[in-house]
Structures are given as structure tokens and as C-alpha cells.
N, CA, C and O atoms as CSV, one atom per row, in Angstrom:
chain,resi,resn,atom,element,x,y,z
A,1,UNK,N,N,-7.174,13.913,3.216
A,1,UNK,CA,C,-7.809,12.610,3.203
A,1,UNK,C,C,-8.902,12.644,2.146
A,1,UNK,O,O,-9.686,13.585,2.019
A,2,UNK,N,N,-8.892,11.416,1.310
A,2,UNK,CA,C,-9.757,11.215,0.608
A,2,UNK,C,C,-10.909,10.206,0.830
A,2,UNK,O,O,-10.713,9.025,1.117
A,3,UNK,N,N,-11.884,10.660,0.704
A,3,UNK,CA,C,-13.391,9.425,0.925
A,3,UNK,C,C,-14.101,9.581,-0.074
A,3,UNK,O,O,-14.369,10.633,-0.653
A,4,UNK,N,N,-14.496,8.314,-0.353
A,4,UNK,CA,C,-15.518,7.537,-1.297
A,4,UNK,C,C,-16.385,6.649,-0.512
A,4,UNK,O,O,-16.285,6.145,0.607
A,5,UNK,N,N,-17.644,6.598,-1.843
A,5,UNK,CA,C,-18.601,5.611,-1.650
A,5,UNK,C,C,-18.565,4.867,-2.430
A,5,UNK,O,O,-18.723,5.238,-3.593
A,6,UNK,N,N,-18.309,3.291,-2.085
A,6,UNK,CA,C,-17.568,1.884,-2.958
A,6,UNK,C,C,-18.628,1.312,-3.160
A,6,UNK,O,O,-19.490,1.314,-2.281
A,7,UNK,N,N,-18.808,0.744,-4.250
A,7,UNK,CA,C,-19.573,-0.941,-4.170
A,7,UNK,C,C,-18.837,-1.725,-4.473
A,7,UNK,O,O,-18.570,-1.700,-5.675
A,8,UNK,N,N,-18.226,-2.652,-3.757
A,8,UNK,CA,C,-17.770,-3.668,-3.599
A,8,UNK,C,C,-18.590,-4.881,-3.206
A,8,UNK,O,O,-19.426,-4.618,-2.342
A,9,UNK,N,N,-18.566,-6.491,-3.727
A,9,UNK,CA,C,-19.054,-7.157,-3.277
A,9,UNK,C,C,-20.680,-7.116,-3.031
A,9,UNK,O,O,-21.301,-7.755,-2.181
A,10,UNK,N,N,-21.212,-6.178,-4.019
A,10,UNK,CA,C,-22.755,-6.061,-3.227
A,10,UNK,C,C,-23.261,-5.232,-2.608
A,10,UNK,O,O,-24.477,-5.042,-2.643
A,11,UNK,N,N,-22.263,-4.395,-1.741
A,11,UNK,CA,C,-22.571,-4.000,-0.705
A,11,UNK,C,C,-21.920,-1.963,-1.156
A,11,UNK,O,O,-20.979,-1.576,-1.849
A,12,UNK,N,N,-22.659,-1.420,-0.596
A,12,UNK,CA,C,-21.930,0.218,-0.678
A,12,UNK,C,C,-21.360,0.676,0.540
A,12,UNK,O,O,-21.842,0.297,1.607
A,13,UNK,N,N,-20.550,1.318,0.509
A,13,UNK,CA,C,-20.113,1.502,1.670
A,13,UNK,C,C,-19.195,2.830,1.565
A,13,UNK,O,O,-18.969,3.431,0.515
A,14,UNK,N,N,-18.660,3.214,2.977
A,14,UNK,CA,C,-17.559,4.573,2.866
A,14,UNK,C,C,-16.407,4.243,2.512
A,14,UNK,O,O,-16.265,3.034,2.695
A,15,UNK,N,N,-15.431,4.757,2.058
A,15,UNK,CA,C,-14.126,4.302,2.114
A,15,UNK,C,C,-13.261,5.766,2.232
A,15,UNK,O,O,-13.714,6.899,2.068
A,16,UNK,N,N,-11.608,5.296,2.632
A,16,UNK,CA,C,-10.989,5.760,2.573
A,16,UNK,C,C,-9.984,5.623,1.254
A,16,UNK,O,O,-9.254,4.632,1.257
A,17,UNK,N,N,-9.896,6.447,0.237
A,17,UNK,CA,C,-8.713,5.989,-0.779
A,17,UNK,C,C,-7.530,6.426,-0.485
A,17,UNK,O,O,-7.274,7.515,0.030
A,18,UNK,N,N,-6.474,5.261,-0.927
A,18,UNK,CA,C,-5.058,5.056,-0.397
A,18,UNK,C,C,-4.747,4.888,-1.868
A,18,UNK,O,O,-5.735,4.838,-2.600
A,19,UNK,N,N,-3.740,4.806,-2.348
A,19,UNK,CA,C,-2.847,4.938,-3.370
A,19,UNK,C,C,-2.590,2.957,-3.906
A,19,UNK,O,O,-2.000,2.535,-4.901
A,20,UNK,N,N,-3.202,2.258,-2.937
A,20,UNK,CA,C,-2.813,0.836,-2.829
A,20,UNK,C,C,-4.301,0.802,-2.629
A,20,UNK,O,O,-4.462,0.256,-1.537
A,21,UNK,N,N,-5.369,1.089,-3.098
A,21,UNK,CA,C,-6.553,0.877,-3.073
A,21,UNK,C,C,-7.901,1.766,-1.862
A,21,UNK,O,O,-7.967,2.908,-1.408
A,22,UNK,N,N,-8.926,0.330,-1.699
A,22,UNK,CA,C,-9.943,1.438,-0.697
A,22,UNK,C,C,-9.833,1.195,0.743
A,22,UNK,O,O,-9.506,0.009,0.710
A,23,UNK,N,N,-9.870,1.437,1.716
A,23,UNK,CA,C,-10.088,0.597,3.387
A,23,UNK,C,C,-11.356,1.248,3.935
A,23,UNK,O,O,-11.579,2.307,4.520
A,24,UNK,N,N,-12.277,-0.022,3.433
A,24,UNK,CA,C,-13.494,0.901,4.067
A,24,UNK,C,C,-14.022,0.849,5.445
A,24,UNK,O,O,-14.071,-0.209,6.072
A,25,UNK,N,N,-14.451,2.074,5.961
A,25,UNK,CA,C,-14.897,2.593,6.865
A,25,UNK,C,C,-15.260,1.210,7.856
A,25,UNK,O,O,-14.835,1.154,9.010
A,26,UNK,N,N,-15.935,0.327,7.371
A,26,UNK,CA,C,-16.363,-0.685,8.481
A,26,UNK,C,C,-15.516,-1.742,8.605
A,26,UNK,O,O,-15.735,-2.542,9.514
A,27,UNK,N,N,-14.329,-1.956,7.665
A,27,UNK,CA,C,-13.102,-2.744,8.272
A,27,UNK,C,C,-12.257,-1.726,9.309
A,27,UNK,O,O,-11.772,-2.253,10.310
A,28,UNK,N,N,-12.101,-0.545,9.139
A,28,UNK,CA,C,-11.647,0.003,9.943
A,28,UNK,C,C,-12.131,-0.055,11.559
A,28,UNK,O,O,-11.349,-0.104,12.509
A,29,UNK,N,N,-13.884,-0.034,11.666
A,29,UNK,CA,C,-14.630,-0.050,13.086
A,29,UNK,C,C,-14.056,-1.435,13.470
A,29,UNK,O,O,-13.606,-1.632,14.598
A,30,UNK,N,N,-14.079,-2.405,12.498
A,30,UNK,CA,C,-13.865,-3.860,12.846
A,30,UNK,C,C,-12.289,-3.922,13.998
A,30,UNK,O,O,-12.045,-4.524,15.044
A,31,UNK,N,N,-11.492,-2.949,13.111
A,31,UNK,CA,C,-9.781,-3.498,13.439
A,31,UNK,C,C,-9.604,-2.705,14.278
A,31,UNK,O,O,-8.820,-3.204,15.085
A,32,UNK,N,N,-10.026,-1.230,14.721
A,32,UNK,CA,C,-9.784,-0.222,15.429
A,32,UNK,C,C,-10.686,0.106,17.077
A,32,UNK,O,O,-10.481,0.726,18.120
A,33,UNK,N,N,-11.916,-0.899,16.366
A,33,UNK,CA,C,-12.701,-0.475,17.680
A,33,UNK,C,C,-13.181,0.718,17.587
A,33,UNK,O,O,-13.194,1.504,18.534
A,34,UNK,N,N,-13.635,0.977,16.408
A,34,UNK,CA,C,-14.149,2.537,15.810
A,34,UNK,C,C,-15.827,2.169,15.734
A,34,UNK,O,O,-16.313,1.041,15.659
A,35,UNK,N,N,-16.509,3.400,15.776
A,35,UNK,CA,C,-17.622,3.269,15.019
A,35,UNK,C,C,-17.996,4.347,14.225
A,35,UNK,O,O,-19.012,4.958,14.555
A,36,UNK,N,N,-17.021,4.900,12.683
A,36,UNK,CA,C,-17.267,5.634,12.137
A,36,UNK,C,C,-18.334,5.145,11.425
A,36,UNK,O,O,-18.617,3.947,11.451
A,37,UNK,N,N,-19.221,6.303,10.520
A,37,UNK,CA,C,-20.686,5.655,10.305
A,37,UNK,C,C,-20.077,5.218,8.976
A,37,UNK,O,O,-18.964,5.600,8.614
A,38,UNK,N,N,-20.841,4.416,8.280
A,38,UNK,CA,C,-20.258,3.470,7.019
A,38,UNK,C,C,-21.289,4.117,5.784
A,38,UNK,O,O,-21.440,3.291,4.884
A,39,UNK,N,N,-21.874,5.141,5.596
A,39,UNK,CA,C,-22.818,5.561,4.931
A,39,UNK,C,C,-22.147,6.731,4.616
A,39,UNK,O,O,-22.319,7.359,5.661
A,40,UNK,N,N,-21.451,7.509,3.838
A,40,UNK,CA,C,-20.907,8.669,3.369
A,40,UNK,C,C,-21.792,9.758,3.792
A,40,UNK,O,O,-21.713,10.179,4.946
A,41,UNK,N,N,-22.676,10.275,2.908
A,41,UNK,CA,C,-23.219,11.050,3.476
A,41,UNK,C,C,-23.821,11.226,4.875
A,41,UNK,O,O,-24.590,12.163,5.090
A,42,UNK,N,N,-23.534,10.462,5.707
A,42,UNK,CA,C,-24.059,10.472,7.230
A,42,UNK,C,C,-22.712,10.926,7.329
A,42,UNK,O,O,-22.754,12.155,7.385
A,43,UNK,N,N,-21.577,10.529,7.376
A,43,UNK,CA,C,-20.342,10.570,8.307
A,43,UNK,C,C,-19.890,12.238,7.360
A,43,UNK,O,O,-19.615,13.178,8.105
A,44,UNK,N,N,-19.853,12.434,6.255
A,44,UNK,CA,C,-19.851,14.368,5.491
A,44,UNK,C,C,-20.943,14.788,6.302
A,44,UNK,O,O,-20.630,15.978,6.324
A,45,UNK,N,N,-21.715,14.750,6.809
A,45,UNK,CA,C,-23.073,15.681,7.321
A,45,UNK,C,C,-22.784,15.617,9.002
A,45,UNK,O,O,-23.363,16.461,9.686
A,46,UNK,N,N,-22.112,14.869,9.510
A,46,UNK,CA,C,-22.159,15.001,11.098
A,46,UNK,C,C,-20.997,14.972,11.871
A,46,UNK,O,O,-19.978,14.567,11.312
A,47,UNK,N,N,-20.948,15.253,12.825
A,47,UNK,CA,C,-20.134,15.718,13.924
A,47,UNK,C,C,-18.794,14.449,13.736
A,47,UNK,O,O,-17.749,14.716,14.329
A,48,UNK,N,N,-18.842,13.211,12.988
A,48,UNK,CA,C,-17.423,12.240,12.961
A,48,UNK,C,C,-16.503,12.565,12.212
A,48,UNK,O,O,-15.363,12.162,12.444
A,49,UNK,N,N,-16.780,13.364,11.145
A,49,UNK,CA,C,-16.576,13.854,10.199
A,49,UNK,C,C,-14.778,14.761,10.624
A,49,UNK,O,O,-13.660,14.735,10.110
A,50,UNK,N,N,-15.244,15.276,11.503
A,50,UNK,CA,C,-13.907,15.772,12.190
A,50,UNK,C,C,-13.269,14.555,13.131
A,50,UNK,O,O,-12.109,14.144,13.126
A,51,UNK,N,N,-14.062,14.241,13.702
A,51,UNK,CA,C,-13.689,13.031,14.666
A,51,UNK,C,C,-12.471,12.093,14.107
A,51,UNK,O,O,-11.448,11.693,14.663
A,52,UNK,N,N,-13.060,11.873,12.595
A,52,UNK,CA,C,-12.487,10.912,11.574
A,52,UNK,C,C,-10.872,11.894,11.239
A,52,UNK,O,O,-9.828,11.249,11.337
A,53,UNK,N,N,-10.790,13.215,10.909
A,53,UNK,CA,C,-9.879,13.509,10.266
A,53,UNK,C,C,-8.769,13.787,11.223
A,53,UNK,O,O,-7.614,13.838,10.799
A,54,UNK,N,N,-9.112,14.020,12.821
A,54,UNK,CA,C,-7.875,14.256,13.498
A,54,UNK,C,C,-7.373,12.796,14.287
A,54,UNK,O,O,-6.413,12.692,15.050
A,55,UNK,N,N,-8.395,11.629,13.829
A,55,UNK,CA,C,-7.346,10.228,14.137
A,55,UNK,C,C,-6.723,10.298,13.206
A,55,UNK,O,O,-5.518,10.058,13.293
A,56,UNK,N,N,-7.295,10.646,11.980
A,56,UNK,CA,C,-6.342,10.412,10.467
A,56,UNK,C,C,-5.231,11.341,10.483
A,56,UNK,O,O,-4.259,11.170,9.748
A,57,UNK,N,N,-5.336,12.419,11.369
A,57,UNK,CA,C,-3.865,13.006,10.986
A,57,UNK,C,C,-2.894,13.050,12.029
A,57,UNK,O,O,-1.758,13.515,11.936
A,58,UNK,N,N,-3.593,12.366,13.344
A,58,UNK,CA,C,-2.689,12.134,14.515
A,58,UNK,C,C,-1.948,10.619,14.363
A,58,UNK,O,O,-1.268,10.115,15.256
A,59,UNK,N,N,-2.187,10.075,13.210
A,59,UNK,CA,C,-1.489,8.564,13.200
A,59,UNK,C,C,-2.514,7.498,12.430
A,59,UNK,O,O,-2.304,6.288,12.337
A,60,UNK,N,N,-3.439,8.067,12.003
A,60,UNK,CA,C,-4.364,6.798,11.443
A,60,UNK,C,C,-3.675,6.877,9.999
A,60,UNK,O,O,-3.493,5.886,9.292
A,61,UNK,N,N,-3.287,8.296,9.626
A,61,UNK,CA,C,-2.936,7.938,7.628
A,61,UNK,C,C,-1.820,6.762,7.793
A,61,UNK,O,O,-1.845,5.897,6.918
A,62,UNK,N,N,-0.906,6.648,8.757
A,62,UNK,CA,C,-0.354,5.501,8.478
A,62,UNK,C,C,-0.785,3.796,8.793
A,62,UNK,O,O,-0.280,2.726,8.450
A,63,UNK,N,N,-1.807,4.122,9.503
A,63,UNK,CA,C,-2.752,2.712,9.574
A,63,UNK,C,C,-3.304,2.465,8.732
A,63,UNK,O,O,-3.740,1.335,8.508
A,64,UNK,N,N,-3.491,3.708,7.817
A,64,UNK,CA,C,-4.641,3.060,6.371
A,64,UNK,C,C,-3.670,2.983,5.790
A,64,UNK,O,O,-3.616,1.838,5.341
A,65,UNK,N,N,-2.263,3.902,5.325
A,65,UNK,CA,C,-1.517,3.465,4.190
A,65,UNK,C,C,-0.559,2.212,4.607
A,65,UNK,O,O,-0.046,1.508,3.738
A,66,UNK,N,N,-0.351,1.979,6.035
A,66,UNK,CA,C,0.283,0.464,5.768
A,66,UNK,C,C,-0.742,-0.669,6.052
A,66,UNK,O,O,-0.282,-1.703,6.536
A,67,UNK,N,N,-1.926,-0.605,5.837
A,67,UNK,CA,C,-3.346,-1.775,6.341
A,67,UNK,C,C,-2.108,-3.018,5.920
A,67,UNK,O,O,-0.986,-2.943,5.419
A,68,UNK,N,N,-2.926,-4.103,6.387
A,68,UNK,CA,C,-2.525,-5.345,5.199
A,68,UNK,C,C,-3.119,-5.715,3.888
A,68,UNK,O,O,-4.325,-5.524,3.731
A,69,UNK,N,N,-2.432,-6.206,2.964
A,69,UNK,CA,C,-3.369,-5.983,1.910
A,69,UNK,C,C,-4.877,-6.808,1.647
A,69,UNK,O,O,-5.399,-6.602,0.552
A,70,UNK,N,N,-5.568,-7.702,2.578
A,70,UNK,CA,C,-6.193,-8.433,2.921
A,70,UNK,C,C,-7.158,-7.641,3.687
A,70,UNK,O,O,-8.098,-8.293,4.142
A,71,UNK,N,N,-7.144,-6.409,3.929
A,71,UNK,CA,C,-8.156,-5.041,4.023
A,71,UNK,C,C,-8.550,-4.669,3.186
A,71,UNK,O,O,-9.705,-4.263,3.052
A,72,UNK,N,N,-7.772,-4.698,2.442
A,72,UNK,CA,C,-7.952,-4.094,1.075
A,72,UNK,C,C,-8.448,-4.511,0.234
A,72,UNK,O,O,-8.183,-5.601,-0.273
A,73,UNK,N,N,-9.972,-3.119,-0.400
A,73,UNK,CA,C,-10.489,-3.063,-1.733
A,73,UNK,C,C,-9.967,-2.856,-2.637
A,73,UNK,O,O,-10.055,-1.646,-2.847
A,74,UNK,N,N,-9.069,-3.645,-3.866
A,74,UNK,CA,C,-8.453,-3.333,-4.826
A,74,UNK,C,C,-9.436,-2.341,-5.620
A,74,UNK,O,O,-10.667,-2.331,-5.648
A,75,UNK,N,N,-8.663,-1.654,-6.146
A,75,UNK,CA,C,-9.610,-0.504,-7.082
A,75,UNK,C,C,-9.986,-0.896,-8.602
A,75,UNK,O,O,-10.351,-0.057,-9.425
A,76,UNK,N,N,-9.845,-2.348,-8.888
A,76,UNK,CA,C,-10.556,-3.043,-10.257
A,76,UNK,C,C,-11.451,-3.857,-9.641
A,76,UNK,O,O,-12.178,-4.608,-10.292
A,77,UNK,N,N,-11.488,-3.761,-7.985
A,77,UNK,CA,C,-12.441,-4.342,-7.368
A,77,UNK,C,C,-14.160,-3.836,-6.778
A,77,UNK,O,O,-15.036,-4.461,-6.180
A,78,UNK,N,N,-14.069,-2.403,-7.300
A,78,UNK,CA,C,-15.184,-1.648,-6.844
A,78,UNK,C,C,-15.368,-0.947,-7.615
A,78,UNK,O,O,-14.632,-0.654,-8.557
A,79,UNK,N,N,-16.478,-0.516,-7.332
A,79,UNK,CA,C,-17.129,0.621,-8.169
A,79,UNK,C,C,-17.095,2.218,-7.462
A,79,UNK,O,O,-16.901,2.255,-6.247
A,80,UNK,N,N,-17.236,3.210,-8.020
A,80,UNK,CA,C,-17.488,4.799,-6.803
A,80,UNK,C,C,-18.602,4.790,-7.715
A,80,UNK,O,O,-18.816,4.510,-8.894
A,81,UNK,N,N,-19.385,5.313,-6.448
A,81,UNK,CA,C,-20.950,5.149,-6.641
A,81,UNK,C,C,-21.234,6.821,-6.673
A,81,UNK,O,O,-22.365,7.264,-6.870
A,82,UNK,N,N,-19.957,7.759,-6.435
A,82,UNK,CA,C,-20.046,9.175,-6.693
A,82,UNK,C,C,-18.764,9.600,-6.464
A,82,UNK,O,O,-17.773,9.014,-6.029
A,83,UNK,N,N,-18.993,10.934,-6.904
A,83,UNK,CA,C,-17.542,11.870,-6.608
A,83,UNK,C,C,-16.760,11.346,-5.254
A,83,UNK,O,O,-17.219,11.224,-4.118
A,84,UNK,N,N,-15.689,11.128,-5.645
A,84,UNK,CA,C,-15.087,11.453,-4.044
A,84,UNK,C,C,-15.067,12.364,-3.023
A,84,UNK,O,O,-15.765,13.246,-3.524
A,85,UNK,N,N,-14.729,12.801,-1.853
A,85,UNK,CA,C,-14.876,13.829,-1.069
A,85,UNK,C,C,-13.662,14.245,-0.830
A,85,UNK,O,O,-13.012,13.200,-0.867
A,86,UNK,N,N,-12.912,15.128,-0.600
A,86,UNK,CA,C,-11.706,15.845,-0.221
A,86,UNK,C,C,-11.882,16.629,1.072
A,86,UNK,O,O,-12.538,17.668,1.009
A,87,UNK,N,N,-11.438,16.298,2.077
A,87,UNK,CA,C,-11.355,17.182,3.288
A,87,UNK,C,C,-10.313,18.177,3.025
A,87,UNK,O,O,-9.435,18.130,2.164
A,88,UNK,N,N,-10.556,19.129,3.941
A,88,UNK,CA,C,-9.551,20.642,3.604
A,88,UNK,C,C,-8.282,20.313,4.001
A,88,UNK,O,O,-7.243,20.681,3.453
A,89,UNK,N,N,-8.378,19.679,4.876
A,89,UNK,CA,C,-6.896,19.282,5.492
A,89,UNK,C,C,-6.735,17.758,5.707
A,89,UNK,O,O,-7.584,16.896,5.930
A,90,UNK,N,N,-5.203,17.674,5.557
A,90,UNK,CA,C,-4.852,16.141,4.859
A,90,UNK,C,C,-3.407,15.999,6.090
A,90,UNK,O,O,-2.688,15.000,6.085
């Protein structure tokens, strides 16, 4: 799994990158009933951090890679406000 920090719209935020763009972190709390933290470095520094990667590999990579595209941050639509992050396991 890959995460970024987007500016989109104004606003910075976490995201997840998908190959079809970003799904960030707080559309996800919105659609899922999640409350992953929406601040990158909070959610890399604390205990969701895992939380986040075993929904993502028990069935969430296919909730982010089939979102609708109306979730979706097109990627001529944002900015990365830094490196991306790479978790060890995907």
C-alpha cells in the first residue's frame, strides 16, 4: 500500500494511491465508518497505521481500487506535499 499527503482543493490531507488516482483517508472514514487519522504523519507514527494495512489487505485494496470514480482525486488534480510512504507489506 501506498500513502500520500495531497493538496487537493485547499485542503491537505492523507491519501491512499491507486493506479486510477488518490482516495483520501477522510472519504474513506466518510463511506466506511472509519476513523483513520487524515494527517499522514499522525496515522505513520501511531498504532492505525497497522490497523489501516490489515483492512487493506483483508479486502479494503479492493474497495479503494474499485471506489467510484466520484471518490476520486484525479492525480492532475492534486498536489504531494511529500514523498510518498510505502508500507512493507502490500
Amino acid at each position: 500500500m501506498e500513502l500520500a499527503s495531497i493538496k487537493a482543493d485547499g485542503k491537505v490531507t492523507a491519501a491512499i494511491i491507486t493506479d486510477r488516482g488518490y482516495v483520501c483517508l477522510e472519504t474513506l472514514n466518510e463511506l466506511k465508518r472509519t476513523a483513520w487519522p487524515v494527517e499522514l504523519k499522525q496515522l505513520v507514527e501511531g498504532p492505525e497505521l497497522r490497523h489501516l494495512l490489515t483492512w487493506y489487505n483483508a479486502g479494503g485494496k479492493a474497495v479503494v481500487d474499485n471506489i467510484s470514480r466520484r471518490y476520486l482525486v484525479e492525480k492532475d488534480k492534486a498536489e504531494l506535499t511529500g514523498e510518498p510512504f510505502c508500507t512493507e507489506e502490500e
